[in-house]
PAPA-345028 format. One line per field, with one value per residue: residue number from 1; x, y, z of N, C-alpha, C, O in turn. Coordinates in steps of 0.2 Angstrom, whole numbers, plus 5000, padded with zeros to 4 digits. Each point is the difference from the previous one (the first is absolute). Layout:
REM PAPA-345028
num	(NUM:...) $
nu	(X:...) $
nv	(Y:...) $
nw	(Z:...) $
cau	(X:...) $
cav	(Y:...) $
caw	(Z:...) $
cu	(X:...) $
cv	(Y:...) $
cw	(Z:...) $
ou	(X:...) $
ov	(Y:...) $
ow	(Z:...) $
//
This chain:
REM PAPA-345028
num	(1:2:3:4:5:6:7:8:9:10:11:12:13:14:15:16:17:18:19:20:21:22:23:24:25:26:27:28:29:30:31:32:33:34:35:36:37:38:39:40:41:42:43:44:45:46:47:48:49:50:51:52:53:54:55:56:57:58:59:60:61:62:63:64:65:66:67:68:69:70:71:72:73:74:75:76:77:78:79:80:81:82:83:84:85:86:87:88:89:90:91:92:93:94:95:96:97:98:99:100:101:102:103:104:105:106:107) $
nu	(5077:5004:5003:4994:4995:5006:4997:4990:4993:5004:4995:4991:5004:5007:4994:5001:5004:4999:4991:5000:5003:4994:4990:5002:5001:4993:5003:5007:4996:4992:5002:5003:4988:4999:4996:4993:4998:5009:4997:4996:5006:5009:4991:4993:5006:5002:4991:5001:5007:4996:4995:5008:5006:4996:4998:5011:5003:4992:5005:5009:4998:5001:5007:5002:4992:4994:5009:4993:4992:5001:5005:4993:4998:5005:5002:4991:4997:5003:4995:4990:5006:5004:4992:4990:5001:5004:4990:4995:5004:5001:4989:4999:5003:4996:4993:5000:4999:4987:4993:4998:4997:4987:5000:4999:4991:4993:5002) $
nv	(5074:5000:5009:5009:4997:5005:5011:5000:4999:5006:5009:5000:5006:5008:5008:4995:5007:5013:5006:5001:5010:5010:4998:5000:5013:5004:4999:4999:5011:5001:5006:5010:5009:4997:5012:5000:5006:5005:4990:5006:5000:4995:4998:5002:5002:4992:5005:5004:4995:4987:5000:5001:4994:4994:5006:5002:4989:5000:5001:4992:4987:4997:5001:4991:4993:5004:4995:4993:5002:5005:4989:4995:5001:4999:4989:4993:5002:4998:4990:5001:5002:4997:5000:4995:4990:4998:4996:4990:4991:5000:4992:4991:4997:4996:4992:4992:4998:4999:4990:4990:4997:4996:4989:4997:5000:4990:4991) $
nw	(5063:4989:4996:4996:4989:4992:5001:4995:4991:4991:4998:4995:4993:4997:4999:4989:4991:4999:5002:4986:4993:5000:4991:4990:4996:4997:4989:4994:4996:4991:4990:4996:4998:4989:5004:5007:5011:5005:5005:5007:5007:5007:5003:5009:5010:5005:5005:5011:5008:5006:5008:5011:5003:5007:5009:5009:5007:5009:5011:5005:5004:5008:5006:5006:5006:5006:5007:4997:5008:5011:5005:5008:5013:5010:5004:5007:5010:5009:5002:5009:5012:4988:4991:5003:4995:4990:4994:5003:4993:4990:4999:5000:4990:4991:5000:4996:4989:5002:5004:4996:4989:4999:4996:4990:4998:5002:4992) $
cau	(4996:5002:5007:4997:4997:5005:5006:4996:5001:5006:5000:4995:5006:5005:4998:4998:5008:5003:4997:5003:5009:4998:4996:5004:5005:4996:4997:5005:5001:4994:5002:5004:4998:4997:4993:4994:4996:5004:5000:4991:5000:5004:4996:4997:5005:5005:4995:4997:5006:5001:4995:5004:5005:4994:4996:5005:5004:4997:4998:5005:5000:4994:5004:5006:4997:5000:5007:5003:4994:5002:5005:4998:4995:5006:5004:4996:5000:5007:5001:4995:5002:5009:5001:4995:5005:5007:4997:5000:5007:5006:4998:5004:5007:4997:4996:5007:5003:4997:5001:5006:5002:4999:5004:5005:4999:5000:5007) $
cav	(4996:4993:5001:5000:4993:4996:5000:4997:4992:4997:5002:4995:4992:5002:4998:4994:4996:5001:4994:4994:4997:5003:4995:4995:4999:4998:4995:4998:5002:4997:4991:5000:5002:4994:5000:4997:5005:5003:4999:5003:5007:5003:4996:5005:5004:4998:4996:5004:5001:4998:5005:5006:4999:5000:5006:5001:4999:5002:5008:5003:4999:5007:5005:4996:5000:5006:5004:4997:5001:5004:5001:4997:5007:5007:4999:5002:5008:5000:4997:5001:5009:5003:5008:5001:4999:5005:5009:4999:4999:5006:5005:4998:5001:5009:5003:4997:5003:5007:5003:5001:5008:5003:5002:5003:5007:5005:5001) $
caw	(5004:4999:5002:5007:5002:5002:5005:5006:5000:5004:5006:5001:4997:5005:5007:5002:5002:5007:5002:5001:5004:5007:5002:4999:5006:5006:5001:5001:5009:5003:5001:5007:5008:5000:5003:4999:4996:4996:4995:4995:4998:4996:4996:4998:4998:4992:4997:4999:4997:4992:4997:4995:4993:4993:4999:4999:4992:4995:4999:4999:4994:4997:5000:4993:4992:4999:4997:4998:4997:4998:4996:4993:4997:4997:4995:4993:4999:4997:4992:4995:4998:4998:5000:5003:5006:4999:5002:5006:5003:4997:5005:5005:5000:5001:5005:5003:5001:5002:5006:5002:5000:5004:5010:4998:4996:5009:5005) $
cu	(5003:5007:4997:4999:5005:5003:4994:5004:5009:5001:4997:5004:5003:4997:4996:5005:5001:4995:5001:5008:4999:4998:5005:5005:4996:4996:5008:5002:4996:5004:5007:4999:4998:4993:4997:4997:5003:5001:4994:5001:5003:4997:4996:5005:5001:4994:5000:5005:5001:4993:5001:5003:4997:4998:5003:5000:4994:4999:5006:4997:4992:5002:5005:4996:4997:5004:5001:4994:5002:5006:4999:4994:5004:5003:4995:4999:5007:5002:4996:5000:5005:5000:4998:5006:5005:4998:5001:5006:5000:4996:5002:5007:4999:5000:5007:5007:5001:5002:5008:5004:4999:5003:5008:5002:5000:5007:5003) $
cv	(4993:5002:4998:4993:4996:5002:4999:4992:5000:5002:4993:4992:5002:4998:4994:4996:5002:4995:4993:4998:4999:4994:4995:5000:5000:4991:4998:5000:4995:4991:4999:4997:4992:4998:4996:5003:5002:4994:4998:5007:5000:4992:5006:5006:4998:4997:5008:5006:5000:5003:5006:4999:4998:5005:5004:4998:5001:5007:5002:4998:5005:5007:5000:5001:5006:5004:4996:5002:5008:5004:4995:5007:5005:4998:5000:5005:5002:5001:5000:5008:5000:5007:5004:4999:5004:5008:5001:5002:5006:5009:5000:5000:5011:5004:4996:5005:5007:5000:4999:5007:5006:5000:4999:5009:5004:5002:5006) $
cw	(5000:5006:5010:5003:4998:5005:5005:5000:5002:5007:5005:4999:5005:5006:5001:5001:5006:5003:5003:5004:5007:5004:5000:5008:5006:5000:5002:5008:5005:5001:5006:5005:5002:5002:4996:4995:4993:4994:4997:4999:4993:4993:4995:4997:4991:4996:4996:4994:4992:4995:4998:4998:4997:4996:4996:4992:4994:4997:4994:4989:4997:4999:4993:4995:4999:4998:4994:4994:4997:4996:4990:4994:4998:4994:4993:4998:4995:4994:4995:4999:5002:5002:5007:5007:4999:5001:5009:5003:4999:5005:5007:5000:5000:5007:5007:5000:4999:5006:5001:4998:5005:5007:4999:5000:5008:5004:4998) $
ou	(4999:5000:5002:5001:5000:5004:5003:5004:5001:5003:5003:4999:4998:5002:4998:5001:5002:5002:5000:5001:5002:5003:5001:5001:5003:4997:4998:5002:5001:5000:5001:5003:5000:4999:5002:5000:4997:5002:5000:4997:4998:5005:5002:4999:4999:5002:5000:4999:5001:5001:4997:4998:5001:5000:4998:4999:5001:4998:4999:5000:4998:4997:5000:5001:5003:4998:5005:5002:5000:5000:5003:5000:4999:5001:5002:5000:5000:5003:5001:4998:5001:5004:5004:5001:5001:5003:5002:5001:5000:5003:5001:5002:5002:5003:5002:5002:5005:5004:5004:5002:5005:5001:5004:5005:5003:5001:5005) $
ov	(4997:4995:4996:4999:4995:4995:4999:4998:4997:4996:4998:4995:4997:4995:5000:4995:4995:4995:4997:4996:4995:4998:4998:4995:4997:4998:5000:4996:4997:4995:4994:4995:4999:4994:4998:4999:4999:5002:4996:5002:5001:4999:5001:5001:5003:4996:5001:5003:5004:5001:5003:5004:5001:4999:5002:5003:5000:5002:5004:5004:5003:5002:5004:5003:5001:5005:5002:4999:5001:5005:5001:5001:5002:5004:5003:5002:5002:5004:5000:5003:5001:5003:5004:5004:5003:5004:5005:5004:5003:5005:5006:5002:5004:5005:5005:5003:5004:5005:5005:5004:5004:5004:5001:5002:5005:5004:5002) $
ow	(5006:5004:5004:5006:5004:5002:5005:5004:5006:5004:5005:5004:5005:5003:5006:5004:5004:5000:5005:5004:5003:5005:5006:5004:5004:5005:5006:5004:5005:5004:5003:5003:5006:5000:4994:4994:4995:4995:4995:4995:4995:4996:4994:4994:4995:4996:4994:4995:4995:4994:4995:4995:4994:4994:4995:4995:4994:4995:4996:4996:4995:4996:4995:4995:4995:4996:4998:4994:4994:4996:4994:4994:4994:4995:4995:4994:4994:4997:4994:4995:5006:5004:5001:5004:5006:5002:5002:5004:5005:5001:5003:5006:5004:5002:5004:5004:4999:5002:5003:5004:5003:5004:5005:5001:5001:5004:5002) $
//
């Protein structure tokens, strides 16, 4: 489930960056054109701009502290079950190079 909501959040960071790049190059086009209008628009544009990246660079450091929250959990885990942890690995190396036998063995 954690796997699912992180690949939501980075997915979510991606395209507020496509977003933002996109904005940017369109605020860019806007100021060319030199209208009146187009620089209120383009006033609001980058009010608005800087707000998503705000949001962005919040989402990206929230993201960070979590993997870092996660990986500080794994490591205690770890260390408070030496045994418990290497029982893990070694079931999993098992089971690894079960199947591989098995689709080795198809050929």
């Amino acid at each position: 489930m954690t796997d699912s909501i992180d690949a939501s959040r980075r997915k979510l960071i991606e395209d507020f960056n496509a977003v933002i790049t996109d904005s940017e190059a369109l605020l860019k086009a806007l100021a060319a054109s030199g209208a009146e209008k187009g620089s209120a628009l383009r006033a609001t544009a980058e009010q608005n701009l800087q707000v998503a990246r705000e949001r962005v660079r919040e989402l990206q450091a929230d993201a960070l502290e979590r993997s870092r929250a996660a990986a500080r959990a794994a490591d205690e885990y770890v260390h408070e079950n030496p045994w418990q942890s290497m029982g893990g690995v070694a079931v999993l190396a098992i089971l690894a190079g079960f199947v591989i036998g098995l689709l080795m063995n198809r050929r």
